[in-house]
N, C-alpha and C positions, 0 to 999 in steps of 0.2 A: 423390325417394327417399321410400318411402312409413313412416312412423314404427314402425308396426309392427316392420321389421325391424330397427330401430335394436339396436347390440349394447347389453350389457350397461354397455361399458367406455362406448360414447359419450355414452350416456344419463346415467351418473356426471358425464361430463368436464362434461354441459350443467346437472346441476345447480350441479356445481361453480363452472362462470361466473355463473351466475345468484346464487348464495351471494355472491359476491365482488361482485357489483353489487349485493347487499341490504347489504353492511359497510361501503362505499364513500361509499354516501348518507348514513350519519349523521356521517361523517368530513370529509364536504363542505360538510355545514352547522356543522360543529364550527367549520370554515376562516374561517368569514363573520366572526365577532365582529373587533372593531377591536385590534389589537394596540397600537396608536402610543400610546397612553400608557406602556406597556412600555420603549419601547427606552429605553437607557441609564440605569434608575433603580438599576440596581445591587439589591443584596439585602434592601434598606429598613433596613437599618443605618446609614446614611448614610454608607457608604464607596463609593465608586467601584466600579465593576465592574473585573474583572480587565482590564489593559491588551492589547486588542487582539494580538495575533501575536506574544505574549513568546519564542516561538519560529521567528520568522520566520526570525533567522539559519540556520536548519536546512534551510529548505524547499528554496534552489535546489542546497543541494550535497547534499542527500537525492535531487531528483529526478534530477540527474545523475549519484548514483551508482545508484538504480534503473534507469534507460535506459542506463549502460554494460554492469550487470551483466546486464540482459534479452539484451543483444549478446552480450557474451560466453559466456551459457548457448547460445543458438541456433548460435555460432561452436563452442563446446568439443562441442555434440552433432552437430554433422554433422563434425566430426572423428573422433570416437568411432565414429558411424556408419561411418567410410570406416577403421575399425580402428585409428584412432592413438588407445592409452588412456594413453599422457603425461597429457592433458588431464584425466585423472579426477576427480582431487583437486580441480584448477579448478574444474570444473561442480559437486563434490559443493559445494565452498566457497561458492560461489557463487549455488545454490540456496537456502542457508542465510541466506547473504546478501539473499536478493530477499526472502525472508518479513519477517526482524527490520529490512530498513529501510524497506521496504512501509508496517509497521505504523509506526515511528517517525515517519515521511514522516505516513501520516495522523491520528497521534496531534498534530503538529506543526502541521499546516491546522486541527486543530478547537479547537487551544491547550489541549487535557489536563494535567491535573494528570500525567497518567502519561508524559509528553514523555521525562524525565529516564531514568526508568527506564528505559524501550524503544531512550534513546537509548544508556545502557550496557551494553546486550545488544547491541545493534547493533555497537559499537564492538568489540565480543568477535567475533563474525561477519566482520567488515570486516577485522580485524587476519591473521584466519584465509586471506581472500579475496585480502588482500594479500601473503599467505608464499604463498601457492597459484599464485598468477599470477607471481610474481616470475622462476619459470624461465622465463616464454612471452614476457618483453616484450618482448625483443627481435626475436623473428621474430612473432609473430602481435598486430597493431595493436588488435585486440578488447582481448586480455589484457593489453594496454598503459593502452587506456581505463580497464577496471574499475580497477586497479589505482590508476591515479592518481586517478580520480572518488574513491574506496575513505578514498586517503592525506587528499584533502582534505574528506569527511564525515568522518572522524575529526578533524582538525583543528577542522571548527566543534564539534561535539557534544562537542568536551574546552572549549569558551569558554562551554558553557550550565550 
């Protein structure tokens, strides 16, 4: 391909990659200096750094209610698709659901200060998730999951 004909847009896209391998490089040698004096000195206060996964009780019933609720939106939308809107409320609840435990889930892996809060939005979300699904348990196994995944991330996120 001869450059000349090069369009407008591609000749952009090539500077563009080339910008991002000129930002790269100083970010690489930023990389090199030695951290390991670093770790674990805390904030030179001489107090300890904050312990580790204060929020760890959250994480496996956060991620199992994310993974239920993923199921159950994919279950509630080819339902919907195949014209049964029972299911409405479920998916609306449920969507709502995937966001505010999403973020709680990874506010809880990085141990944020803001764990608590997102984990009482959540709890608001989940409570909604669990009235939503309540009519479905019994025949549809998805809206069985969310529900109980749901009951028991409420359960930990009311011990933190």
């Amino acid at each position: 391909m001869n450059t000349s004909s090069r369009t407008p847009r591609r000749h952009l896209l090539g500077l563009g990659l080339a910008g991002l391998a000129t930002l790269a490089a100083p970010a690489q040698a930023a990389g090199r200096h030695d951290h390991a004096g670093h770790a674990g000195q805390g904030d030179g206060s001489g107090r300890e750094p904050a312990a580790a996964g204060r929020y760890r009780s959250l994480v496996k019933p956060y991620q199992a209610c994310t993974n239920a609720i993923a199921t159950c939106i994919a279950h509630c939308q080819v339902l919907l698709a195949e014209g049964d809107k029972s299911v409405g409320d479920c998916l609306r609840t449920a969507l709502d659901c995937d966001v505010t435990c999403g973020a709680t889930l990874k506010a809880a892996g990085l141990n944020s200060d803001y764990t608590p809060a997102l984990a009482r939005t959540a709890v608001q979300s989940m409570q909604a998730c669990i009235e939503a699904c309540r009519p479905h348990v019994d025949h549809h196994a998805e809206c069985k999951a969310c529900h109980d995944a749901c009951v028991a991330a409420v359960r930990a996120s009311r011990r933190v």
